[in-house]
N, C-alpha and C positions, 0 to 999 in steps of 0.2 A: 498396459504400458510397454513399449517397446524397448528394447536397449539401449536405442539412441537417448532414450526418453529419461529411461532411469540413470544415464551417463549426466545428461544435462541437470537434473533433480539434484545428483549428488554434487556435484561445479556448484551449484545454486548453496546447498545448504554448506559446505566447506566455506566457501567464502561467508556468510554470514556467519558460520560459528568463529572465523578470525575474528572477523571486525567486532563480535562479538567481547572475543577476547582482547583484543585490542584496546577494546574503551575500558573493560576490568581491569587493565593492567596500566591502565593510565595513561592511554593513548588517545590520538585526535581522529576517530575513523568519521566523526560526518563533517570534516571540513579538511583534512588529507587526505583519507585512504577509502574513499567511498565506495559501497560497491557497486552504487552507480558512479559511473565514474565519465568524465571527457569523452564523447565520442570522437573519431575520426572531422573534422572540420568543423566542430564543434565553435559557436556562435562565441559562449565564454569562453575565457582564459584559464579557467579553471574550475574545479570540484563548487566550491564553495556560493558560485553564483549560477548555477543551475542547479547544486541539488544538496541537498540536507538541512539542515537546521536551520539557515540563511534565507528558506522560504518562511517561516513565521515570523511572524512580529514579536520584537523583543519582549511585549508586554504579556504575551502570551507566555513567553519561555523563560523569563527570570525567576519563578518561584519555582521551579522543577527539580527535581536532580539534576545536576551538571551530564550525569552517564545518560541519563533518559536524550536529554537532548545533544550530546556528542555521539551518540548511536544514533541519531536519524540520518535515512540514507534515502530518503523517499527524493519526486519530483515537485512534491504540493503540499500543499496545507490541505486537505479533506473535512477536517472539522471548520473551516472558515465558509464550507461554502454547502453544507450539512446541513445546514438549518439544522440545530440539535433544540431542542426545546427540554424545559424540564419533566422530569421522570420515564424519561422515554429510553427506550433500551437498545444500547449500540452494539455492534459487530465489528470489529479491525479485523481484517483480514490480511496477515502476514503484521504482525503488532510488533514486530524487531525491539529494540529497548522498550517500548510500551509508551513513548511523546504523544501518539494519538488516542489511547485506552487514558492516560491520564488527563490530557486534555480534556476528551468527551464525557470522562466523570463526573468532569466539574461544572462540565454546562448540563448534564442532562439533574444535576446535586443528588441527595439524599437519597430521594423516591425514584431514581433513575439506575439503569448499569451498565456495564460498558465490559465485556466481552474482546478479548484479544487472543487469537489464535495465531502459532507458531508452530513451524515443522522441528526448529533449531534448537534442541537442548538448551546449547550457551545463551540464546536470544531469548530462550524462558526466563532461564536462570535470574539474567540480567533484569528483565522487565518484573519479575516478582521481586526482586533487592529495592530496584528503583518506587516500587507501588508502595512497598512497607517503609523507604524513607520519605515520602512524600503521605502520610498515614491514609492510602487511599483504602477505605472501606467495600466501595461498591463498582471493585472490579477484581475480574478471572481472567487469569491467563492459561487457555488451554492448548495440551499438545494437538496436531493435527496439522493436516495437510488445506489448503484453500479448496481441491476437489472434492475432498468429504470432509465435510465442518464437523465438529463433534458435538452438534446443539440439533435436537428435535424441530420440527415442523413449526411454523409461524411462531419463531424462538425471541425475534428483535425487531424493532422498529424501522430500525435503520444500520445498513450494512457500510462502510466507510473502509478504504483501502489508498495506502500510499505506495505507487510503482512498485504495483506487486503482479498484478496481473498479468503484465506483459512477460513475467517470469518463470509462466504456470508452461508446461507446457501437453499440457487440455483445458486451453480454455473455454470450450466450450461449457464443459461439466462445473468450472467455475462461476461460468454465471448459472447456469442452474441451479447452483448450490446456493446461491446468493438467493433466486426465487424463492427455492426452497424455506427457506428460515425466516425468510420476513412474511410479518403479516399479512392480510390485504390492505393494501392502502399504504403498505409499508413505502419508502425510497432506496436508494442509493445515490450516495455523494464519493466518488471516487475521483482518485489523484494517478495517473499512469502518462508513461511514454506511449503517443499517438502517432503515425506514420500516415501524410501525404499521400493521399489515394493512389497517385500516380506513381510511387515507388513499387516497385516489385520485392516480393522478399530478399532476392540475393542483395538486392542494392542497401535495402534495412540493414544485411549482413557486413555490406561492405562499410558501412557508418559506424557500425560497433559491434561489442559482443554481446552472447545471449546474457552471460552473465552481466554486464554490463548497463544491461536495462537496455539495450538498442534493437539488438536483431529479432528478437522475439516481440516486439510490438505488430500489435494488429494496425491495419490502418482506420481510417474515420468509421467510412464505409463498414467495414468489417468489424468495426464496435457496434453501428447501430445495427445493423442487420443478426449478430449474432445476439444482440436483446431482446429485439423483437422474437428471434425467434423459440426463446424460452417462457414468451408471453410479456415482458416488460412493454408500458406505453411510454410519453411525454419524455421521451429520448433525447439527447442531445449530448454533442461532442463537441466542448469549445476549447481550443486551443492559446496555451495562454505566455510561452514563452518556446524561443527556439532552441534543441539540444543539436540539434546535425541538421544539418542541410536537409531539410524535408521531415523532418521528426521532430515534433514539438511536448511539450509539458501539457498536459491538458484535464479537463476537467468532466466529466462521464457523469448525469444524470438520469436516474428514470425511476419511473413509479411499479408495484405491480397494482392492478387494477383493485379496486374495492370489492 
C-alpha cells in the first residue's frame, strides 16, 4: 500500500469512527451527518434521499435498534436484492452499525449466519451493542479490512456490501477476496456508488470526495470487467438512482461458477 493509500484508509476509518460515535452519543449520522454525503450537483437536496436508512423500507427497519438504523450510511438496500434464502451464510463487507448482518440474519433464520466485517473499532463496537439488543444469535462481527477478510476459503454463501467498495482503495484484491470466501455456486448482491463510463477519474473527483463515496468509484465498465476477471460470471451492473451528474446508486451482481 502506498502512502497515498494508507493516507486515504485512515480519512475513511476517522470519519466512520465519528459517525460512529456520533450515533452513540445520540446523534442523527444516517439522515445528517452521513459519510456518504451530497455530492457536488448532486440530483437530491440532501443526505437523507440518496443515502442511509431512507433506502429501506420502513417495514424492514422498525423492529431494529434505533443506533443500527441511524448508523446506515450505505447507497442501497443489498439484502433486498440478495435473494437470501434460509440457512445460508452471509458476508457484509464493511457492516458499519450492523442494519445489513441483522437484517440478513433474519432472512437467512436459525440455520443461517451472517458475518459482518469492519476495519472501525467504534463501528464494531456499535454493531455488537446493536446485535445483543436486538438478541441476534447467529451473527459475528469481525475486525478486518475488505482486502483480507478474516474468514477461510469457501467461508459463505453470499457475500453483500453497502457503498463500501468504492471506498477500498485496492479494489481489485477486494473482489478477490470476495471470490475467495464464497463457495462455488456462491453470489454476490452488492450496494456501491457506480460512475458513467464516460467520466474519467478527475471528473468522479470533481463530483465528490473519496471519502465521500464519490471519487473513488469505479465506473460500470470497470466493475464488470474487474469480476470477470477474478473469475466471477452472470455479471451485471444496474444503476438505480442518481448521486452526481453521471454517478449513480447501483446494484452489482455475479455468480462464481459451480
Amino acid at each position: 500500500m502506498t502512502g497515498k493509500d494508507e493516507v486515504a484508509r485512515e480519512q475513511v476509518r476517522r470519519r466512520y469512527a465519528d459517525a460512529a460515535r456520533s450515533v452513540a452519543d445520540g446523534g442523527c449520522c444516517g439522515s445528517a451527518a452521513s459519510c456518504c454525503e451530497p455530492a457536488v450537483g448532486a440530483v437530491s437536496a440532501g443526505v437523507g434521499t440518496t443515502f442511509g436508512s431512507v433506502l429501506y423500507e420502513t417495514s424492514q427497519t422498525d423492529d431494529l435498534p434505533s443506533q443500527a438504523v441511524l448508523a446506515s450510511l450505505g447507497c442501497g438496500n443489498p439484502t433486498a436484492v440478495a435473494d437470501l434464502r434460509e440457512g445460508e451464510r452471509v458476508l457484509d463487507l464493511g457492516s458499519g452499525g450492523g442494519i445489513d448482518v441483522l437484517l440478513s440474519a433474519r432472512r437467512v433464520g436459525p440455520r443461517g449466519f451472517a458475518y459482518g466485517v469492519d476495519m472501525t473499532d467504534e463501528m464494531l463496537a456499535l454493531a455488537r451493542a446493536n446485535a445483543a439488543e436486538a438478541c441476534a444469535q447467529n451473527v459475528e462481527f469481525l475486525k478486518g479490512t475488505v482486502e483480507a477478510v478474516p474468514l477461510p476459503d469457501a467461508a459463505v454463501d453470499v457475500v453483500i456490501s453497502n457503498c463500501v467498495i468504492n471506498l477500498s482503495t485496492d479494489k481489485p484484491a477486494v473482489l478477490a477476496e470476495m471470490f475467495r470466501v464464497l463457495v462455488n455456486g456462491g453470489r454476490i448482491g452488492l450496494s456501491d456508488v457506480v460512475a458513467e463510463d464516460a467520466l474519467t477519474p478527475a471528473e468522479r473527483a470533481e463530483r465528490g470526495s473519496f471519502v465521500g463515496c464519490i471519487a473513488g468509484a469505479m465506473s460500470r465498465s470497470e466493475y464488470l470487467d474487474g469480476l470477470a476477471a477474478v473469475g466471477f460470471v452472470d455479471t451485471s451492473v444496474e444503476f438505480t438512482h442518481e448521486v452526481a451528474p453521471g454517478m449513480h446508486g447501483a446494484i452489482i451482481r455475479a455468480a462464481k461458477p459451480q
